[in-house]
Every structure is written in C-alpha cells, then in structure tokens.
C-alpha positions in Angstrom: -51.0 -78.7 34.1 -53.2 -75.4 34.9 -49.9 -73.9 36.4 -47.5 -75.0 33.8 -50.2 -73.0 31.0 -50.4 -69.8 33.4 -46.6 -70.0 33.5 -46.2 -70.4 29.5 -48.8 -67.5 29.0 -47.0 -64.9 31.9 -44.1 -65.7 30.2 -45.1 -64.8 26.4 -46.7 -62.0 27.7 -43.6 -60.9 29.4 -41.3 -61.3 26.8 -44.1 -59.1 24.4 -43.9 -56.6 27.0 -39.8 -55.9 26.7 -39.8 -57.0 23.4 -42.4 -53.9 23.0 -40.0 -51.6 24.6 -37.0 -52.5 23.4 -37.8 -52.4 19.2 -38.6 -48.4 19.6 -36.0 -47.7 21.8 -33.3 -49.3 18.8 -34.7 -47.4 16.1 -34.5 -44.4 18.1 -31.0 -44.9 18.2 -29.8 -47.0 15.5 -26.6 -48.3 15.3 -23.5 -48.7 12.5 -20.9 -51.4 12.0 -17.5 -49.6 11.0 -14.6 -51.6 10.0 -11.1 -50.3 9.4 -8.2 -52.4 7.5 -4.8 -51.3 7.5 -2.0 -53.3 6.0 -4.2 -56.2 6.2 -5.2 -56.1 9.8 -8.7 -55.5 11.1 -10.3 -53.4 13.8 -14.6 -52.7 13.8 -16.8 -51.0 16.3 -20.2 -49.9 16.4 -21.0 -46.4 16.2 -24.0 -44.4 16.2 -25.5 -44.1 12.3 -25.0 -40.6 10.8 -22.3 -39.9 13.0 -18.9 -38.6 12.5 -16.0 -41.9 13.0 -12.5 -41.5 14.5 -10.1 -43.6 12.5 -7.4 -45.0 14.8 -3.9 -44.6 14.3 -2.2 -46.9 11.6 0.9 -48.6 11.2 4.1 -47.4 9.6 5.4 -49.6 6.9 8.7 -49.5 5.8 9.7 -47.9 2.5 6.0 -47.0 2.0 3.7 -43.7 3.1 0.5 -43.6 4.6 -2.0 -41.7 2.5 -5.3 -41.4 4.1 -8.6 -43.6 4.2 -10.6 -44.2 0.8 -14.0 -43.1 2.1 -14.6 -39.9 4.4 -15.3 -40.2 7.8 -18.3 -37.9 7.9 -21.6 -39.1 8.0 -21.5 -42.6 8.3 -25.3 -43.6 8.3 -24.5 -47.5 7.0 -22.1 -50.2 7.4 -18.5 -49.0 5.9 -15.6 -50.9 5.7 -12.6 -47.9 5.5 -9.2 -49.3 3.7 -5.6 -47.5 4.8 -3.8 -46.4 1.5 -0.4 -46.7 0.8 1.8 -45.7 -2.0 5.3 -46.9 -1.5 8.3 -44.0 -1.2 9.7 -44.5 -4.2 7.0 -42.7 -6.9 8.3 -39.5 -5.5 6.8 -36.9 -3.1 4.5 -35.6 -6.0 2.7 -38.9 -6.5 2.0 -39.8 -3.1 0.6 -35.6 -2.9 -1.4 -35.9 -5.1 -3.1 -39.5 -4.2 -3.5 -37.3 -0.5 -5.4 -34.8 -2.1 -7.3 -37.2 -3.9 -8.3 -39.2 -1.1 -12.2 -38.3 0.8 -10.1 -38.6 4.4 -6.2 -37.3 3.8 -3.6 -38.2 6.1 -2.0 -35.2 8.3 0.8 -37.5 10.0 2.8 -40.5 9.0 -0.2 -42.7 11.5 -3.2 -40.4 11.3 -5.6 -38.6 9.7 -7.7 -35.2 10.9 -10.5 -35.7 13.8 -13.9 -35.2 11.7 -14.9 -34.3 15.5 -12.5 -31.9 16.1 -13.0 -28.4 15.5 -11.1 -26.6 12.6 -8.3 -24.4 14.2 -8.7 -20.9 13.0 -6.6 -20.0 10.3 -3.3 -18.3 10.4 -2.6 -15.4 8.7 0.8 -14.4 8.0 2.2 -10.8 7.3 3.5 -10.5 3.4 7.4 -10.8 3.5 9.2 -7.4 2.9 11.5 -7.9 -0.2 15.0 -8.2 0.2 16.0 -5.7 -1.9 12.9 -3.2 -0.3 14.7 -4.0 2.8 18.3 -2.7 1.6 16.6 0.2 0.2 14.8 2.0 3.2 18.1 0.9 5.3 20.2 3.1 2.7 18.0 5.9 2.7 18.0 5.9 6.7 22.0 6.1 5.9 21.6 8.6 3.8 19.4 10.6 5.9 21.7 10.4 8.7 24.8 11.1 6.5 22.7 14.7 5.0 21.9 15.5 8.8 25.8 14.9 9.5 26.6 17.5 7.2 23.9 20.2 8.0 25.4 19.9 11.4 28.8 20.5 10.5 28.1 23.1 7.9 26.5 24.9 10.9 29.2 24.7 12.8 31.3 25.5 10.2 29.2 29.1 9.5 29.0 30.1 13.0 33.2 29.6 14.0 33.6 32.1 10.7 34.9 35.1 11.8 33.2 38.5 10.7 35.4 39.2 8.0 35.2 36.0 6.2 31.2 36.6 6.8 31.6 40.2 5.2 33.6 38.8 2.6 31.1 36.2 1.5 27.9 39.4 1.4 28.3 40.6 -2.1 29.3 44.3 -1.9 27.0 47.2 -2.8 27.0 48.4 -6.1 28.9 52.0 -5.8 28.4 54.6 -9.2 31.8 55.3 -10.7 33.0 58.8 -10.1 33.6 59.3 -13.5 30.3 58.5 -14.5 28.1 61.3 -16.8 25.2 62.1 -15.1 23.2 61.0 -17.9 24.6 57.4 -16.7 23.9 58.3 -13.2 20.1 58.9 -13.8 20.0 55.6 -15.9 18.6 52.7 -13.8 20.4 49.7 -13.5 19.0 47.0 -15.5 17.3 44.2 -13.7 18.9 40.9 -14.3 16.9 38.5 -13.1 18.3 34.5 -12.8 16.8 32.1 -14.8 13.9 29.5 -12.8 15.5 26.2 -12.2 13.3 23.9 -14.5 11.9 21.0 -12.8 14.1 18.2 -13.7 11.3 16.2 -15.0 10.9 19.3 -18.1 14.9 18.3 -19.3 15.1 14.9 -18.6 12.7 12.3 -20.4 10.9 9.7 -17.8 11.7 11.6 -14.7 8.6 12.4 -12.3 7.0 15.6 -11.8 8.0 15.6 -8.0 11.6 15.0 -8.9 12.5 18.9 -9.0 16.5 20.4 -8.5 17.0 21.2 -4.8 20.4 22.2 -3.0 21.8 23.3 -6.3 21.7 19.6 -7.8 20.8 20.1 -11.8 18.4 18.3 -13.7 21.3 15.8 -14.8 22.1 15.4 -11.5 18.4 14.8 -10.2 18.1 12.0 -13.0 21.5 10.2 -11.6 19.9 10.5 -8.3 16.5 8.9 -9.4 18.0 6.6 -12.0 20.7 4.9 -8.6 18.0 4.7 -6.3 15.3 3.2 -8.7 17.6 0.9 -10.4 20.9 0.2 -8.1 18.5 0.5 -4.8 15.6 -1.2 -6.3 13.5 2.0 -4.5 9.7 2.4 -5.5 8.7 6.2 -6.0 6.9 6.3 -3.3 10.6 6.0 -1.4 12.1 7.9 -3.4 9.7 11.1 -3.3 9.5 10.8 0.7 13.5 11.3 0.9 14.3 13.3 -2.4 14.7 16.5 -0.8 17.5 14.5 2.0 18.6 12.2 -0.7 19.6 15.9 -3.3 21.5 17.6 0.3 23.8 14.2 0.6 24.3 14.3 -3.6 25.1 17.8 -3.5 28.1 17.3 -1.3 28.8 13.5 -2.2 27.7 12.0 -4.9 26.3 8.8 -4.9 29.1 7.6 -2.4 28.3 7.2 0.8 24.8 5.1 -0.7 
C-alpha cells in the first residue's frame, strides 16, 4: 500500500514537472489554426500566430475566374477561415477586375495568389515610347541632311571642273570711267549703293520664331513654307527644327520641299 502511494505521488509530481515546462514553452510560441475553402473543398494547418500564410493553389472551374482570397494573408494572429472567390466569366473582364482589386489577397494567376513571404521584385521601369510621328521626323531630317550634303559636294565639284574663263566670267568686272566723261564727273565719287539687310523671316511673317532667319538666299516666304512643312506635315518640334534649319534652307534652296 506504502509503494502503491509513493508511486501515485512520483507520478503527480512528475507530470507537474513537464506540465511546468511545457505551458511556457506554448505561449512562447503560440500557435494558429488556418483553414482554406475553395469550391467547397477544405484544407487547414497550423501556423505560427502573427505570421505571414501561404495560400495553396486552387482549382480552375470551368466558365468561372478565380479572384483572390477574402481576407489578407498578412498577419494572421487568430484562427481564420480564408474563402476562394469566384465570379463566373460571363460579367465581363471589368467585373471580375474590379472584384481583384477589391479583394485583401488578389489573385496573380488563374490558381494563385502572391507569396506574402516573398520579396517584392523591384520595379521595372520602362523608357517613354518615341512618337511615331517624332520618329518619321528626325528620319526625314537625316534625309534631308544627307540630300544638302549631296549637293554641297557636287556643287564643289561643279566649281572646281569650271574652266578659268567661265570663273572670270562669273567676277563682276571693274568699273572702268567712260572716256567721254567731264572731269567734273571724273572727280565725282561713285555713290555707294549698299544692299538692303535680309530681315529675319520672323519680322515679315506673323508666328515664325526668332531663330528662323533667311539663309542660302531662301526669303522670308520661303523660310515660313519651310517651318510651316516641317511643323505641320513632319509633325517636328522647334527644337528639331532650329537644330537643322540652316541644312533644311541649303536642300530648299535647290529643291523645294521635294525630296522631304
């Protein structure tokens, strides 16, 4: 009877003892029940509490989209039960959007939704599209250029095969006194005719820039063609314009606008 007591009390004592041990040790790490139900189907594990839950994948259903879970996946500190949402195909891609964005955990596939655990991958940044019609521009100018440095060539060409005569021809010749002239003539200077400055185009022609003066013997009409094609037909900014007005007045002077 002794032993059977001694036995009883050893064993309280020992039970105490892990029971002792083992409350602290649970409330040091304190556990969560999470439960997921997707089309009706259930799947729950334990989880530390506060932590962040991996949903698993869910299954497709026909002629319906998966949307995301109703309750976020962050943070869980108590017992959640997490419901898939589905909105069936046919309230349009707008609708089913919408209830995506509206939802604390989104989906990102057709089965799954983001990793809470998984780091962010850093964001992409994408160089600003050139505009078509920027594009077209600068690739005419480049024509152009290449077209005005065409001609300078050949026109150098053409000067040097001149021959000396033609060259002579082309010098305007020195003014020579008349023989018959009075000598009251003779002692009279000649009277200084001096050309008229070329007005910068934008002084005759309304709306054109300051930068946009005559060059190559283009006139102020023909500097406002030249601005008004390339601004409106080219779809050019002025900033273009300016950087190849003096190439784009050479290949007007000699074509046109052709060749553009």
């Amino acid at each position: 009877m002794k032993n059977t007591i001694k036995k009883l009390i050893a064993g309280i004592l020992t039970a105490a003892c892990v029971l002792s041990v083992s409350v602290p040790a649970m409330a040091d790490d304190p556990q969560v029940f999470v439960n997921f139900i997707c089309n009706g189907n259930n799947s729950g594990m334990y989880v530390p509490a506060g932590s962040n839950v991996t949903a698993p994948a869910v299954p497709l259903i026909g002629g319906h989209t998966f949307c995301g879970f109703d309750k976020s996946l962050r943070n869980v500190t108590t017992n959640t039960t997490f419901t898939a949402i589905y909105l069936p195909d046919s309230v349009g891609e707008e609708a089913i959007k919408a209830k995506k964005a509206s939802l604390p955990t989104p989906a990102i596939t057709a089965t799954t939704v983001a990793d809470p655990n998984a780091s962010a991958p850093a964001p992409v940044v994408q160089a600003a599209p050139v505009a078509a019609s920027n594009t077209a521009a600068l690739a005419s100018l480049a024509q152009a250029q290449q077209a005005a440095a065409q001609i300078a060539a050949q026109k150098a060409a053409a000067d040097a095969a001149k021959p000396a005569e033609a060259q002579a021809a082309q010098t305007p010749a020195a003014q020579t006194q008349p023989a018959a002239q009075t000598p009251a003539a003779q002692t009279q200077p000649a009277a200084q005719v001096q050309a008229a400055p070329v007005a910068p185009a934008s002084a005759v022609v309304t709306g054109l820039p300051s930068w946009a003066v005559s060059l190559h013997g283009v006139s102020a009409s023909g500097c406002a063609e030249v601005y008004k094609y390339w601004k409106t037909v080219k779809n050019a900014d002025d900033a273009t314009i300016q950087g190849n007005w003096d190439a784009l007045l050479f290949h007007y002077s000699g074509h046109g606008t052709q060749g553009w």
